[in-house]
N, C-alpha and C positions, 0 to 999 in steps of 0.2 A: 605117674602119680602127680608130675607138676599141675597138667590140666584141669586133676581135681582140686587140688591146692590152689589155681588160679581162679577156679570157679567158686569156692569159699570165700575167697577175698575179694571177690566179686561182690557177692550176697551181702558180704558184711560191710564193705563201701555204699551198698545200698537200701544196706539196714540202717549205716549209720545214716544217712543222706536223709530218709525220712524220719529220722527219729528230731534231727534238727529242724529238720523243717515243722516238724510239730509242733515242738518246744517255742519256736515261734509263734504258730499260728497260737497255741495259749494266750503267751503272752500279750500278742497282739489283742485275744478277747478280755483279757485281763484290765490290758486300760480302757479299750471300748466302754466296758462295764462300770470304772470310776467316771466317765462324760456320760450325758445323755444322750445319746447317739441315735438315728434315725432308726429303728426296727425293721423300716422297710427299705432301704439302702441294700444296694444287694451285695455290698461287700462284706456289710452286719452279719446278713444273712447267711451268708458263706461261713463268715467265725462262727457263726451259729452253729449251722447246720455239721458244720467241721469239729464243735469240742463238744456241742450236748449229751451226744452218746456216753464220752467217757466222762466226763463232769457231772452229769446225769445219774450216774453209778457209782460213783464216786460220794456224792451225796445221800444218798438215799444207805449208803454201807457205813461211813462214819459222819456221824453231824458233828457239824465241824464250824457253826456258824458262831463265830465270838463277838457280841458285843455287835451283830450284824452284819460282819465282816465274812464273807466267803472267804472260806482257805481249802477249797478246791483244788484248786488251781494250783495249789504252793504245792499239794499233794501227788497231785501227777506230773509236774516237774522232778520231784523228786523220784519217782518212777520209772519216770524216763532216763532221768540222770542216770539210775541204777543199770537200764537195761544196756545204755551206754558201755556203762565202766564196766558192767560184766560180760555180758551176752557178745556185744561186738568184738570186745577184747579179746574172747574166748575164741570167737571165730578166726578173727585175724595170728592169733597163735597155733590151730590148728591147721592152718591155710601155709604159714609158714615150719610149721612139723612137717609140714607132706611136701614140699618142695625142694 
């Protein structure tokens, strides 16, 4: 049973791994978006293309626009946080049940 235990804690070092790097890449579109930033920059492009989908859906389910202010963002960081604190947690406590 350790192998499966070791391969959960696998999955979950690598849940967590992207879930960080996400939370980044947000952030990073976050301030992009208070600067005027190049649109055609392909690093723009990339934040772009990288948070639209969930920020996209995000919008469009709660409007959430205060005063002009997108709080997107604050939305699915908190999200993420959650999936964090629970989901990997979760993992890494079964991973350690089974070893």
């Amino acid at each position: 049973m350790f192998v499966a235990g070791n391969f959960i804690e696998a999955i979950a070092g690598l849940l967590n791994l992207v879930i960080t790097l996400y939370v980044w890449v947000i952030i990073a579109r976050a301030v992009i978006s208070w600067v005027n930033a190049d649109p055609y920059n392909p690093i723009v492009r990339m934040l772009c293309n990288l948070t639209d989908p969930v920020l996209y859906r995000l919008r469009q389910t709660l409007p959430m626009a205060f005063g002009g202010i997108d709080m997107s963002p604050v939305v699915a960081l908190l999200i993420l946080w959650f999936l964090r604190a629970f989901l990997v947690q979760s993992l890494y406590d079964i991973a350690r049940a089974m070893q």
